[in-house]
Residue, then its C-alpha position, 0 to 999 in steps of 0.5 A: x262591724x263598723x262601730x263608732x266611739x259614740x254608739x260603741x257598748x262596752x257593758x257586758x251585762x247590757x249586752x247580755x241583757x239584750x241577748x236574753x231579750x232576742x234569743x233568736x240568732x243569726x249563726x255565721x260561720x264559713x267552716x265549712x269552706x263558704x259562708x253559711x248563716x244558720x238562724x237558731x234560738x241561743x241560750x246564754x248562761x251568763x254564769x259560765x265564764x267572763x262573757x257567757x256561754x251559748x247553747x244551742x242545737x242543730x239538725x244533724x243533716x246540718x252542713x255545718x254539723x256533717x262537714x266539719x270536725x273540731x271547734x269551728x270559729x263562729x260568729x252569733x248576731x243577736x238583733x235588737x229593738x231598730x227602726x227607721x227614724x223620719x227626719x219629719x221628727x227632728x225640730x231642727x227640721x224646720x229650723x235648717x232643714x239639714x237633716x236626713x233620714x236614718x236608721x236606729x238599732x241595737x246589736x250584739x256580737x257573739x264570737x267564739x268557738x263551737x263545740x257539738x255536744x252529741x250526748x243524748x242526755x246533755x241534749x235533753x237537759x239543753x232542749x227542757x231549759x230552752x223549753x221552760x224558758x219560753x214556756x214559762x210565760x204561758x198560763x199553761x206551759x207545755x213541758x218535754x214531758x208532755x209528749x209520748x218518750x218514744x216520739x220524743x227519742x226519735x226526734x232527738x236523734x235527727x238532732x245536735x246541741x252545741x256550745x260556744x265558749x264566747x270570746x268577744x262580746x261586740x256591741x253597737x247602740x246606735x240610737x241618735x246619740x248624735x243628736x241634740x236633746x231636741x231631736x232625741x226628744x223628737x225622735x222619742x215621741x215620734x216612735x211612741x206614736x207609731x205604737x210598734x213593739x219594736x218602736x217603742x222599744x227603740x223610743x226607751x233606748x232613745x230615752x237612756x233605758x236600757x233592755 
């Protein structure tokens, strides 16, 4: 990823804050003698090393599962708040009219390696907490356990869990820090009018707040 200096985010824990924000990854890998892109939801347990570790699972019909042994190096891109940025918004506008249209976003890189995990009961302990994770908002969250054991057993076995053990976090902010506090301002307003999450997500970030 081309990153530079001015959007570059070193801060491990932003970007892990991010991570948790937008669990929902892209999975690239080219193990299995192509390049392949599995789109999963990850679970980061940050307590686990330096910058964290991964789970997650697959089908196991899975190519990625199916032709591969060992570790595999793989590539998790989680993608935050972006939006396209108008230059109608920047007061430069109509002070030089040299301005242009672009795009702002917020991403981290995950890269690693990839262990499967065919054990039934680590499996289960992986699916319960991604469960209760997203469950917990809901006024009545479903829980595993709420569906019949044996249909639950089936479904297990057409499935997978992985880990990866992160060795490199990579993160790019770019969010018109290259920009005059006018423009910032402008760009600010400009996405909160829109009234998009994603907008006004990126309007915060434009504001120095982060995730």
């Amino acid at each position: 990823m081309y990153e530079p200096p001015l959007f570059r985010e070193d801060r491990v824990d932003v970007m892990q804050a991010l991570m948790h924000a937008h669990p929902f990854a892209t999975l690239v890998s080219s193990a299995t003698g192509t390049l392949s892109a599995d789109h999963v939801p990850l679970e980061l347990c940050a307590e686990l090393s330096k910058h964290g570790v991964l789970r997650g699972h697959l089908a196991v019909a899975n190519p990625l599962y199916r032709g591969t042994d060992g570790p595999i190096s793989v590539l998790a891109v989680f993608q935050g708040p972006q939006s396209y940025i108008t230059p109608s918004w920047y007061p430069s506008k109509q002070e030089h009219g040299k301005v242009v249209p672009t795009w702002n976003y917020a991403v981290v890189h995950a890269t690693g390696q990839l262990r499967f995990h065919t054990d039934p009961a680590w499996l289960m302990a992986h699916l319960t907490s991604l469960t209760q994770r997203h469950e917990a908002p809901r006024d009545a969250p479903w829980e595993v356990a709420d569906a019949p054991g044996d249909f639950t057993k089936r479904q297990l076995k057409g499935l997978v869990g992985f880990e990866i053990d992160i060795e490199a976090l990579t993160g790019k902010w770019k969010v018109s820090q290259n920009k005059g506090a006018p423009d910032r301002a402008g760009v600010e307003k400009g996405l909160l009018t829109e009234n998009t999450p994603s907008g006004t997500a990126m309007s915060r970030l434009v504001g120095g707040v982060t995730l």
